[in-house]
N, C-alpha and C positions, 0 to 999 in steps of 0.2 A: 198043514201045520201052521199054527200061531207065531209069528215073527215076535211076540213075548215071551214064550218060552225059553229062549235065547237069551235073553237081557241081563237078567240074575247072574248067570254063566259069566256072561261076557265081562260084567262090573267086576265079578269078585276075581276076574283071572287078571282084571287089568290091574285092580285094587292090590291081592296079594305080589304081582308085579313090580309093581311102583313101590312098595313099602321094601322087597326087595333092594331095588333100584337105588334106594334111599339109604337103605343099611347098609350097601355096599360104599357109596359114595363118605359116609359115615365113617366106615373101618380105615379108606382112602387117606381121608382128612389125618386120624388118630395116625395112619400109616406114616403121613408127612410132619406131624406133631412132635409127637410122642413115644411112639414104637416103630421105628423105620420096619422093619422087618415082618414083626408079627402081624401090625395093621393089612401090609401089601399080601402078605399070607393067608389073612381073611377073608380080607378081600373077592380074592379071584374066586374062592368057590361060590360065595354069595353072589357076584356078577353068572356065575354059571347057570347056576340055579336062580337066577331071575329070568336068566335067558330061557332056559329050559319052563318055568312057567309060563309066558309070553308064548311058546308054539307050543306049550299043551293044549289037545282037544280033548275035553271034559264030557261032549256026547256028541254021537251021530248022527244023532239027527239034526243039530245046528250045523253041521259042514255044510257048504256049498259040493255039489255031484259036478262034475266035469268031464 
C-alpha cells in the first residue's frame, strides 16, 4: 500500500479537528463575554466532539497492525 493514500484522510481529520478545536475555544471566549452559561454549555460538546474526531479511524487500511 501507497503511504499517499493516507494523506487526504489524515489532513481533512486533522483539518475538520482543528476547526472543531477552534469553535470550541470560540463558544469559550463568548462563554467568558457574553453568555456565562450557554457559551460553557456549548462548549463542552464541541470539545467532545473534536476529540472524538482527532481518534477517529476513517479506513483500515491507514492503521498501523501491531
Amino acid at each position: 500500500m501507497k503511504a499517499t493514500e493516507c494523506v487526504p484522510q489524515k489532513i481533512s481529520k486533522l483539518m475538520l479537528g482543528s476547526l472543531m478545536l477552534i469553535a470550541a475555544l470560540g463558544l469559550i471566549i463568548i462563554g467568558i463575554t457574553l453568555l456565562p452559561v450557554f457559551g460553557f454549555m456549548l462548549a463542552v460538546p464541541v470539545i467532545a466532539l473534536a476529540i472524538y474526531i482527532f481518534k477517529l479511524h476513517l479506513n483500515e487500511k491507514c492503521e498501523i497492525d501491531i
